[in-house]
VEXTORRO-8680 format. One line per field, with one value per residue (C-alpha): residue in one letter; y, x, z. Coordinates in steps of 0.5 Angstrom, whole numbers, plus 2048, in hexadecimal, padded with zeros to 3 digits. Layout:
BEGIN
rest	a|...
yy	Y|...
xx	X|...
zz	Z|...
//
This chain:
BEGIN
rest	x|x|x|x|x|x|x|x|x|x|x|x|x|x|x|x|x|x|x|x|x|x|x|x|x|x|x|x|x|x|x|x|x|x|x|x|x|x|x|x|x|x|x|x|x|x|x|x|x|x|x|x|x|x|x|x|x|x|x|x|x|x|x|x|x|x|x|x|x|x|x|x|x|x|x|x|x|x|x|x|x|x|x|x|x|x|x|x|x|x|x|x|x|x|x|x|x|x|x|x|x|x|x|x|x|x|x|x|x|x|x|x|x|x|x|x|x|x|x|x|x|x|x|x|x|x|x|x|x|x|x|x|x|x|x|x|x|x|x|x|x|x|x|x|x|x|x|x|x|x|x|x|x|x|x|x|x|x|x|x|x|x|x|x|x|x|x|x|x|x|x|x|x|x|x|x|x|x|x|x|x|x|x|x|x|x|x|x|x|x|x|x|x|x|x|x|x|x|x|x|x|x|x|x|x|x|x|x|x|x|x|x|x|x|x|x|x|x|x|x|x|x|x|x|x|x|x|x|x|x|x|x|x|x|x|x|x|x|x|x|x|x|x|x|x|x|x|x|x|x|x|x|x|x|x|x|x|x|x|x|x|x|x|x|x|x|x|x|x|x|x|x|x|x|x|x|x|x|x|x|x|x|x|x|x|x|x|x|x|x|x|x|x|x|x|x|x|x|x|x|x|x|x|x|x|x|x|x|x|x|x|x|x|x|x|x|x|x|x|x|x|x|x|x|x|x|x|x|x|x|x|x|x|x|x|x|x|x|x|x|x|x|x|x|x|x|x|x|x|x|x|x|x|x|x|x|x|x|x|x|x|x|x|x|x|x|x|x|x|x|x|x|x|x|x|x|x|x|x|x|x|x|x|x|x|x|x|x|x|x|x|x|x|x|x|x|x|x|x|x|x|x|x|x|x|x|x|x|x|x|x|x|x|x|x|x|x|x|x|x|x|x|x|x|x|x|x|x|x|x|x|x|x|x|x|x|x|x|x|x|x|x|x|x|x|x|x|x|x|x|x|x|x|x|x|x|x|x|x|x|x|x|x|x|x|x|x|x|x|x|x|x|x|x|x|x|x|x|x|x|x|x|x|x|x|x|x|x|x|x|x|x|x|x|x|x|x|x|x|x|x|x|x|x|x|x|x|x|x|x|x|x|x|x|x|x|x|x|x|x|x|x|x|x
yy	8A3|8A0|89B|89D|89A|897|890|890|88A|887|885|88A|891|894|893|89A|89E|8A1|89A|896|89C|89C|895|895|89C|89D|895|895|88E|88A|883|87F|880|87B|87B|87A|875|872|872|870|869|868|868|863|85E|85D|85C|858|853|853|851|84C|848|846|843|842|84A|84D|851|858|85E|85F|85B|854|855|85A|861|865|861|85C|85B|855|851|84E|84E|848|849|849|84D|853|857|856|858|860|860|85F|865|869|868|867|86E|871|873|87C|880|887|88B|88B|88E|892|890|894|891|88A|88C|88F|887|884|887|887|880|87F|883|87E|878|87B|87B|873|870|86E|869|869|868|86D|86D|86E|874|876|876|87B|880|87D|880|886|887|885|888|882|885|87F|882|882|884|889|886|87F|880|880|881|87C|876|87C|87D|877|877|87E|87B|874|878|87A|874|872|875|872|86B|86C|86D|873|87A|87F|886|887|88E|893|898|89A|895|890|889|884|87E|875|875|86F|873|87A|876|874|879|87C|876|872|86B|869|868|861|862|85D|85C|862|867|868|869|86D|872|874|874|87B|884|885|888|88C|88F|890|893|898|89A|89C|8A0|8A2|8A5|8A9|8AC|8AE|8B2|8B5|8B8|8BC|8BE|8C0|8C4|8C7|8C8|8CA|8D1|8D2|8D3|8D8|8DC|8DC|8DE|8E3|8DF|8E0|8DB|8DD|8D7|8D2|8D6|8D1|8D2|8D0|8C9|8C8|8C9|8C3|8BF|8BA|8B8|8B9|8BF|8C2|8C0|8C3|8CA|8CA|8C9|8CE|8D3|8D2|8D2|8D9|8DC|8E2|8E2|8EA|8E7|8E6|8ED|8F1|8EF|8EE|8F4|8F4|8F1|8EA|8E6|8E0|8DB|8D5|8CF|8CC|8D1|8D2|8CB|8C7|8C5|8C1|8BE|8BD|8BA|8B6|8B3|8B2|8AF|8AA|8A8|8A7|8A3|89F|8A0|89C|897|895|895|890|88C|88C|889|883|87C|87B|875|86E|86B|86D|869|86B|867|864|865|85E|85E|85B|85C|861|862|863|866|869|86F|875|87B|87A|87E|885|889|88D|890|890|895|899|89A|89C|8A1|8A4|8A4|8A8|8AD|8AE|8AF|8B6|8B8|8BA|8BB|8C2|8C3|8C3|8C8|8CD|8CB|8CE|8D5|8D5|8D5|8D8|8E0|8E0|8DD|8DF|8E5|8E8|8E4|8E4|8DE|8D7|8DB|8DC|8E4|8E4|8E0|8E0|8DE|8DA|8D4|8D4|8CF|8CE|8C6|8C5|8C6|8C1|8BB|8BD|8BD|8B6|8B2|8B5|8B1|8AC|8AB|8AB|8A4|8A1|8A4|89F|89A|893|890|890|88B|883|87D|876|872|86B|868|86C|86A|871|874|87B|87E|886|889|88B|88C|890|894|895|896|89B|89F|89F|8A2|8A7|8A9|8AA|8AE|8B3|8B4|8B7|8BB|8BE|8BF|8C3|8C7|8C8|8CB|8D0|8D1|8D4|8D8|8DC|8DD|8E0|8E5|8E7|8EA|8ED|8EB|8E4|8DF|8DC|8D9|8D3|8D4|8D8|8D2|8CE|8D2|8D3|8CC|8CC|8D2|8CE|8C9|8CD|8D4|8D8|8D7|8DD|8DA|8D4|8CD|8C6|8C5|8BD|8BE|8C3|8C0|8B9|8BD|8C0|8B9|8B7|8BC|8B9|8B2|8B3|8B7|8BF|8C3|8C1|8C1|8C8|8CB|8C6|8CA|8D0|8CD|8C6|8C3|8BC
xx	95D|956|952|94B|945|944|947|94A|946|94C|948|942|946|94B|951|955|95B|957|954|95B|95D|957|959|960|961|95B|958|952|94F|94D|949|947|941|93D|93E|945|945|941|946|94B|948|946|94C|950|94B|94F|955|951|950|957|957|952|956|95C|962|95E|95C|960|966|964|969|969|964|967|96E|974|976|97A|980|97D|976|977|978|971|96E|96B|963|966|96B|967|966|96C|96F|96B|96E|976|975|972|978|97E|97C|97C|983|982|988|989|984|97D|978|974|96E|969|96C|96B|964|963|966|961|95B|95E|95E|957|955|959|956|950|950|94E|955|959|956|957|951|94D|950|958|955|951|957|95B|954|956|95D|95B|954|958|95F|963|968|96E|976|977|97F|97F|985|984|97F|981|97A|979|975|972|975|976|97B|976|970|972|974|96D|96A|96F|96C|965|967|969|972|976|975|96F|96E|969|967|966|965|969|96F|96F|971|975|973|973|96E|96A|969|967|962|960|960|95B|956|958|95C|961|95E|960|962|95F|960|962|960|968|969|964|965|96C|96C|96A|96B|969|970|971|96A|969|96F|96E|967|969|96F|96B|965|96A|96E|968|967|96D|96B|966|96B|970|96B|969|972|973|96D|970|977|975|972|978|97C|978|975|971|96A|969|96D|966|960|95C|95C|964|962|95C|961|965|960|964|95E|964|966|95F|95E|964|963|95C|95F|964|95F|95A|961|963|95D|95A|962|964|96B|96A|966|96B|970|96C|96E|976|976|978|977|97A|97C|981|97F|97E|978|975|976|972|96C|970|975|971|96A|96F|970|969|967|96D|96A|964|966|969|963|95E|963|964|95C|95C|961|95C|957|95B|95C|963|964|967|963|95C|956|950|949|944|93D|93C|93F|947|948|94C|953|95A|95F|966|968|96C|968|96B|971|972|975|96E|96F|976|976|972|975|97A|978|974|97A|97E|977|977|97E|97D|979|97F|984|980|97E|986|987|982|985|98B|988|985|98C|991|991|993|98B|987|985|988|986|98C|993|98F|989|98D|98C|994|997|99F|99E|998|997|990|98E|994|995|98D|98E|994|990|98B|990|993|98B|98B|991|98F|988|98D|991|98A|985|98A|985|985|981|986|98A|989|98D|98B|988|986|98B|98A|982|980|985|982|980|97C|980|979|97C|981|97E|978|97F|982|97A|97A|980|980|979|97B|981|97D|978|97D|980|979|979|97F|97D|977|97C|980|97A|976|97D|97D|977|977|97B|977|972|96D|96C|968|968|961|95C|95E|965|964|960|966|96A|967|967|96F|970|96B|971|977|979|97D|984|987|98F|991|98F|98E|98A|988|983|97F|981|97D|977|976|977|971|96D|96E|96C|966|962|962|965|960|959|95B|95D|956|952|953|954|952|958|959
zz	8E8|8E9|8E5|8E3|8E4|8DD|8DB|8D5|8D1|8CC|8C6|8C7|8C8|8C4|8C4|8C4|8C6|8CC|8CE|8CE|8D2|8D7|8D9|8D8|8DD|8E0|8E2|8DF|8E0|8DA|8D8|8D2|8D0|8CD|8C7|8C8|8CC|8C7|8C2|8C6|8C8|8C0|8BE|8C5|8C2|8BD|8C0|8C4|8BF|8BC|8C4|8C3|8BE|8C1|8BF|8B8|8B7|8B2|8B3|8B5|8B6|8BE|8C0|8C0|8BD|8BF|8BE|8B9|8B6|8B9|8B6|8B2|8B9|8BB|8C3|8C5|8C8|8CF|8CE|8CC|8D2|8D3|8CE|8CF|8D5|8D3|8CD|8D3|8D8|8D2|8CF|8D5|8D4|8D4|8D8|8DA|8DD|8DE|8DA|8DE|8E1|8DC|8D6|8D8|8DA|8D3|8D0|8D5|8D1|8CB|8CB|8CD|8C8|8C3|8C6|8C6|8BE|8BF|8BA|8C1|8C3|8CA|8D0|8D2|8DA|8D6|8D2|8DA|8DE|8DA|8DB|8E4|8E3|8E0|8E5|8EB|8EA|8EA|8E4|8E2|8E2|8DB|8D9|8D4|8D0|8CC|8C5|8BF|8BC|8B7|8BA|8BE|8C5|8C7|8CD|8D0|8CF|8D2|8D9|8D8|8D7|8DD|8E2|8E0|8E1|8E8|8E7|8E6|8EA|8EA|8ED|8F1|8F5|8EE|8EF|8F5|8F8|8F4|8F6|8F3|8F4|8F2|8EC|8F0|8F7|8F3|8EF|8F6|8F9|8F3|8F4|8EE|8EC|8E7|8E0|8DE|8D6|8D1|8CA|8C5|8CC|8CD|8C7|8C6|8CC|8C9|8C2|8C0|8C0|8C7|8C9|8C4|8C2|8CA|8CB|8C4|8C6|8CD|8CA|8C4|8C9|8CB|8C5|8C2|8C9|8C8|8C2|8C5|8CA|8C6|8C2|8C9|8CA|8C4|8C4|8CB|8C8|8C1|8C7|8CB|8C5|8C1|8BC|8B7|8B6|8AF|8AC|8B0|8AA|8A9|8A1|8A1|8A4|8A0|899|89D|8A0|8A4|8A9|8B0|8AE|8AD|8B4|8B7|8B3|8B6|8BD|8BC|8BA|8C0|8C5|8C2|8C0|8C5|8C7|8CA|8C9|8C1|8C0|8C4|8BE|8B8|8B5|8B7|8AE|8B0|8AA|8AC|8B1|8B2|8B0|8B7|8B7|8B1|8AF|8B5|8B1|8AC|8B1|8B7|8B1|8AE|8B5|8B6|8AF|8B1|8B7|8B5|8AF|8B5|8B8|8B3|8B3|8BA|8BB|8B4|8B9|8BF|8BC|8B7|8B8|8B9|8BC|8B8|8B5|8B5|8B6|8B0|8B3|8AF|8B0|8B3|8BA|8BB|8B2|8B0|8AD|8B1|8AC|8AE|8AB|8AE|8B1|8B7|8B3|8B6|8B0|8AF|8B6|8B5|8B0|8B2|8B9|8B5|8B1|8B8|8BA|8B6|8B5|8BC|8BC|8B8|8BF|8C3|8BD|8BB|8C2|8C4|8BF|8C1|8C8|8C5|8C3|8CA|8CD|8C8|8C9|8C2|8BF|8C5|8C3|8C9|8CF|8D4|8D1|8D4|8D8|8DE|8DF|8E2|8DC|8DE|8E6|8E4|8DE|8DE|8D9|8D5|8D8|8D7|8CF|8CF|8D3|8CD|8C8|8CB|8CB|8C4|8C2|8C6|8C1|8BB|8BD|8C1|8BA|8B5|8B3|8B6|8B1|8AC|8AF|8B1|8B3|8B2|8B8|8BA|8B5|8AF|8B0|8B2|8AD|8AC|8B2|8B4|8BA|8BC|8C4|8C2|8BD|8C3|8C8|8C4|8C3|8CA|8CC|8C6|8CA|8D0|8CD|8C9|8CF|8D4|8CE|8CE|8D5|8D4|8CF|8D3|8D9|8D4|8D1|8D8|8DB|8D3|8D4|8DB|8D9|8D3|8DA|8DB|8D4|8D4|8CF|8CC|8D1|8D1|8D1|8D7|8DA|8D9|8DB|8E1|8E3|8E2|8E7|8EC|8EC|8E9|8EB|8E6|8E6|8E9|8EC|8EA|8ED|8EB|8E5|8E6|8EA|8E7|8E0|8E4|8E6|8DF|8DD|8E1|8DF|8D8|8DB|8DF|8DA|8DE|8D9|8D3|8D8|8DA|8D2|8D0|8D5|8D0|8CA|8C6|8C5|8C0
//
């Protein structure tokens, strides 16, 4: 994990999947650039005006008066500062673990990147110090659990804004041993001071998407690297099992012409194509194939269609003010409007993390099914019971399909959408809310579940090939193949199958099984 020599500029460079992703995992620098922090210093000048007029300027949502249910009670001039810096320490009130490190850094980017947009209102060095945290790798302790997505993700991003202001913990020490320590002494220690929060900046700071958008990219991101691993997976189970390529023609995709399912039938055709294990049975009258075979470009296109509607979502979220209320400047400096309104409401992303889930979901309920001809003497077109050579004295796979069929089970109850649900909060003023967190919780884990059913299938997929020698698969196959036997031997006499399922997982993880199948095939 290493950043790259770029800096990320917010408010110059695209905002995408593969940016957040960069900043997020790989520590990929970033800035403002100028014509950002531009638009930031317009639109503090009008707050700074309201500023001006005191006790006599009129009421303005934030900014002189308090929050939520709360709104209608006016802050004096001298209580303003004040007041943004109770809304960060009351609103701190998350529990539970931690986020991880590379979700955090993905909201401190998202949040810059919504500042940058020039409707918050705050200082250009607040909107610098969330870049600081990010280049110096002073990442604030923020509690999973607290957020119901409607007045955005108040309580993850108030220990977000906690660690700006010098008060809560941060870790520092990423990548490597990480170290928890006082917000006020990792800030030191990174050459930084506490901000001191002025009108609207507290509010500003909390008010938004980050948390769910951040935490939907990241598992996003690698869902739709799923689906090119499972496409990978599957090729190797059909070849395995003696299957036949002839449901992946093209003209049968172009009758139905899902754009997923169009991607996942050409990735077929490149993986079983010049196969000598296909041609060595392609006159044995085989017509058909079980659905777990035959009908992967439909399951596992529909999954890529899916995400990438979520996708498109997610990247609108990026690049949205979501903050409440929005600052409109005028032409002349210090004029413009602040209108309240509900953009900080999660349930655009809500929905579509829901719906990511449940696509994604459909990755390891198929593959688990493909597992299941691999390991079941009766569908496996006569490769031992449960890939073991000594069925009887030895179980060989038999308990790996079980941990598959419990993850796919699991994906069943975690894919039940959140963002059907609500409860009010802040006495009844916020009474519909989005769920967001939970929805992009939720999409995690079914991510992380759907990912080790592939590498599971991948680990029976490789043993029934080993008894299809000395036949081999396509080359990309064999390339794959190849890079697992580097790690797994095959499976002669039981032993314990955690770790070799652990490393198949990493080999998911850390991209070796596609770069070896892409150095001979295009993959999408």
């Amino acid at each position: 994990m290493s950043s790259t020599n770029h800096v990320f500029s917010i408010g110059e460079d695209p905002l995408t999947l593969a940016a957040v992703l960069a900043v997020a995992r790989g520590g990929q620098q970033v800035c403002f650039s100028e014509a950002a922090r531009q638009r930031i210093a317009r639109s503090r000048q009008v707050v700074d005006r309201i500023v001006q007029g005191g006790d006599s300027a009129p009421s303005v949502y934030g900014i002189n008066t308090g929050f939520g249910f709360l709104a209608d009670v006016r802050i004096s001039a001298k209580q303003i500062e004040e007041l943004q810096l109770n809304l960060i320490r009351s609103h701190a009130a998350g529990v539970g673990p931690l986020l991880p490190i590379p979700v955090v850094r993905a909201m401190l980017l998202l949040r810059a990147a919504t500042i940058s947009l020039g409707h918050s209102g705050v200082r250009v060095e607040v909107a610098q110090q969330l870049c600081e945290l990010l280049n110096r790798r002073v990442h604030a302790c923020v509690p999973a659990r607290g957020s119901v997505g409607a007045s955005g993700d108040l309580a993850p991003l108030a220990h977000l804004a906690l660690a700006m202001i010098g008060e809560g913990e941060v870790q520092v020490g990423w990548p490597g041993s990480v170290r928890t320590v006082p917000a006020a002494e990792g800030l030191r220690q990174a050459g930084l001071v506490p901000v001191v929060l002025q009108a609207k900046e507290g509010l500003a700071l909390v008010n938004g998407t980050q948390c769910m958008t951040a935490m939907g990219a990241l598992a996003v991101a690698d869902a739709l690297d799923a689906c090119t691993l499972a496409d990978i997976s599957g090729a190797m189970s059909l070849e395995a099992l003696l299957g036949t390529p002839q449901a992946f023609d093209p003209r049968i995709h172009a009758a139905r012409p899902h754009a997923g399912q169009s991607v996942s039938a050409e990735n077929l055709r490149m993986l079983l194509g010049r196969s000598p294990i296909v041609a060595s049975h392609k006159d044995c009258g085989k017509v058909q194939d079980p659905y777990s075979l035959r009908c992967m470009p439909q399951v596992h296109g529909a999954t890529r269609d899916g995400l990438l509607y979520a996708q498109g979502v997610l990247l609108r979220e990026m690049v949205s003010a979501t903050d409440n209320p929005l600052i409109f400047c005028a032409e002349e400096p210090g004029q413009g409007d602040i209108i309240s309104g509900g953009n900080f409401h999660g349930q655009p992303v809500a929905q579509a993390l829901d719906f990511a889930g449940i696509a994604v979901a459909e990755l390891a309920n198929i593959a688990e099914r493909r597992i299941e001809q691999l390991v079941n003497p009766y569908l496996s077109s006569g490769l031992p019971a449960f890939l073991t050579p000594h069925s009887g004295l030895n179980s060989g796979y038999m308990i790996a399909q079980v941990t598959a069929a419990a993850l796919v089970s699991d994906n069943k109850i975690l894919a039940h959408p959140a963002s059907v649900d609500s409860i009010p909060s802040s006495a009844g003023r916020e009474d519909h809310v989005s769920m967001g967190v939970h929805a992009a919780d939720k999409l995690t884990r079914i991510v992380d579940n759907v990912r080790n059913v592939l590498a599971i299938e991948l680990c029976c997929a490789a043993q029934g090939l080993s008894f299809r020698a000395p036949l081999r698969p396509n080359p990309a196959l064999s390339a794959v193949y190849d890079v697992i036997r580097t790690r797994v031997p095959p499976l002669t006499t039981d032993r314990p199958l955690y770790q070799e399922l652990a490393i198949l997982r990493e080999l998911c993880d850390d991209g070796s099984l596609v770069a070896a199948a892409r150095q001979h095939v295009t993959l999408s």
